[in-house]
N, C-alpha and C positions, 0 to 999 in steps of 0.2 A: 734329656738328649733324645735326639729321633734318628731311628737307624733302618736303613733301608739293608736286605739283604738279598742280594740275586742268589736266583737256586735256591730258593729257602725249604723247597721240599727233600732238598738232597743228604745224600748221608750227614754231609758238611753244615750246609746250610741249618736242616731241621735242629741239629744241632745248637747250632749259635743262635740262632733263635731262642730255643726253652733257655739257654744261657741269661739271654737278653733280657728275654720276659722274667727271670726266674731276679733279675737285679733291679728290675721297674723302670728298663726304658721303655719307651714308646717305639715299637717295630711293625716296620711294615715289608713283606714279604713279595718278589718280583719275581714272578713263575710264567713260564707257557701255559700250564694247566692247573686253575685256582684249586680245583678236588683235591688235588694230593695235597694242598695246606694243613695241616690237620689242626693245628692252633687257631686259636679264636685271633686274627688280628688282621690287619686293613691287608689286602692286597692288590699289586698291580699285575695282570695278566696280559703281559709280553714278553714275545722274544729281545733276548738283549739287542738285537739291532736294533729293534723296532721302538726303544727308546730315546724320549729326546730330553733335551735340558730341564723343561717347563714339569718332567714325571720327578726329578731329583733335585729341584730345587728347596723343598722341604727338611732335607735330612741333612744332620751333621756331620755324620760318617754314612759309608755307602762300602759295605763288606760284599766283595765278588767273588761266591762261591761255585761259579762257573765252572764245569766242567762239558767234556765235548761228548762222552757218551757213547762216540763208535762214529762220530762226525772227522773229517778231516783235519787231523790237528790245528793246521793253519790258524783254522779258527780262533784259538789264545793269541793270534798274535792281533789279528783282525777286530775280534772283540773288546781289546786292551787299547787299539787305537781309536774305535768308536766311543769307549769312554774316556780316553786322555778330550778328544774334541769337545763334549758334553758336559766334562769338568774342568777344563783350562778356567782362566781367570775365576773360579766360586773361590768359596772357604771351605767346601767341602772334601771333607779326608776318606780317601780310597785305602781301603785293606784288603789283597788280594790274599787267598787262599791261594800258595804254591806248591812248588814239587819239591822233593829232596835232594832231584837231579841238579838241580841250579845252584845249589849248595856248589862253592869249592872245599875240595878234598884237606884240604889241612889250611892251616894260615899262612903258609907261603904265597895261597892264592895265583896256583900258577894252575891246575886242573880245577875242569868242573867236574862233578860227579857223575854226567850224561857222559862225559866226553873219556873214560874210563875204559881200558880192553874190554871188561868182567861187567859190563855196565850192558842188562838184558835188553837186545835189538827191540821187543816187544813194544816196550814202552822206549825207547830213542826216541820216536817219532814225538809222542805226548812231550817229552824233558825238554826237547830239543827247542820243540814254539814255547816252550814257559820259559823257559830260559830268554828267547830270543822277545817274549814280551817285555818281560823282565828288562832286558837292556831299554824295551821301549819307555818303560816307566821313568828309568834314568836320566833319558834325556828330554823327561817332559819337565813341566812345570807344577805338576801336579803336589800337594800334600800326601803321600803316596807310601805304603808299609806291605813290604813282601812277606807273606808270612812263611815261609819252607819249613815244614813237620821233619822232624825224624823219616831214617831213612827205612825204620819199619816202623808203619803208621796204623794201628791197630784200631779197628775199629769193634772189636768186641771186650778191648782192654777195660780195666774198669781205671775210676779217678783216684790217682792215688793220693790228689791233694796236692803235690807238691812237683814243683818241675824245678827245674836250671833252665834260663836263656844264653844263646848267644847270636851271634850277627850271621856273618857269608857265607860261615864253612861249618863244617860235622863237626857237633862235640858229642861227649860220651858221656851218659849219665856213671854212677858211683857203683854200676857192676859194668863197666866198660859197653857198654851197648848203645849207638844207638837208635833208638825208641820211644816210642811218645804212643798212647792212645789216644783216640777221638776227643773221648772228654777232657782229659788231661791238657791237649789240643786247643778246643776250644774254650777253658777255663785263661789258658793264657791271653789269649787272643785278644778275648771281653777284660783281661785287666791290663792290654794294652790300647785297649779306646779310653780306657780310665787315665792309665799314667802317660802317655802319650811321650814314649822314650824314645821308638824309632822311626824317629822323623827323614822323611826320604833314604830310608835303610831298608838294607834284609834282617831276616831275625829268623831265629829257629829255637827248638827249645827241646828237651828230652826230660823226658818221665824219671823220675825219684823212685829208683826201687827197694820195697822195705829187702830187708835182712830175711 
């Protein structure tokens, strides 16, 4: 299997990549700037606009680990519809790296997590265009998997091996919390290109904590 992953230099990205490689697919990494790859493995250097069909026709799945960086949110919504265009009619399956804001709050599904009183103005802006990509995905036609972490997403957590999944809304790992790390994060993620369960869904998943 051949995977492309945008942002492959980022917290995220770098990530699922040594995942990748660490299970023997074939990854190819999609950056502004090749230097920060640090991995031995093909890259394409461009901006996500600045790709077109003929750079992603190659891969099976295509993980969007985009993020805006201090750019105008808008961008998640912009950047989600440049690749809905790019991947209409392929076979090729999109797994977006998401927010936790896009999550709804309980399974009643009636609040999203952005849309919350207690929900920090800071990041609104960021929840608000994931979310509103999000819808975009919905009403594409794409093969298409929102990945939303925990709502504290730890990036110096270590793996603890073992997670819980679930779909739209917050669930609680087995000390009521929750929480997911990076790798924990990313361990799910590479064994959802594997089982391939949520097909044009959301998904989220929180960390197993020992005793």
């Amino acid at each position: 299997m051949k995977i492309g992953v945008i942002a492959a230099s980022g917290k995220a990205g770098s990530l699922i990549v040594d995942e990748a490689l660490n299970r023997g697919y074939e990854v190819v990494g999609i950056v502004r700037n090749a230097s920060k790859v640090s991995q031995d493995i093909k890259v394409i250097e461009k901006d996500i606009f600045d790709l077109r069909k003929s750079d992603l026709e190659e891969f099976d799945v295509l993980i969007n680990a985009f993020g805006s960086k201090g750019s105008d949110p808008i961008v998640y919504q912009t950047s989600t519809r440049h690749l809905i265009d790019l991947l209409e009619n392929t076979s090729i399956r999109l797994i977006v790296v998401g927010g936790a804001g896009s999550l709804y709050t309980d399974d009643s599904r009636t609040m999203q997590v952005y849309q919350t009183p207690e929900f920090p103005a800071v990041v609104y802006p960021t929840s608000s265009n994931l979310a509103k990509a999000l819808d975009l995905l919905k009403n594409s036609k794409l093969n298409w998997t929102f990945f939303a972490p925990a709502i504290t997403f730890d990036y110096k957590g270590a793996r603890s091996g073992a997670y819980f999944l679930g779909s739209d809304y917050v669930i609680l790992n087995n000390h009521g919390e929750s929480y997911i790390s990076y790798l924990d994060y990313v361990n799910a993620l590479l064994d959802e290109v594997d089982n391939k369960k949520y097909h044009k869904q959301v998904m989220t998943a929180v960390s197993e904590k020992k005793a």
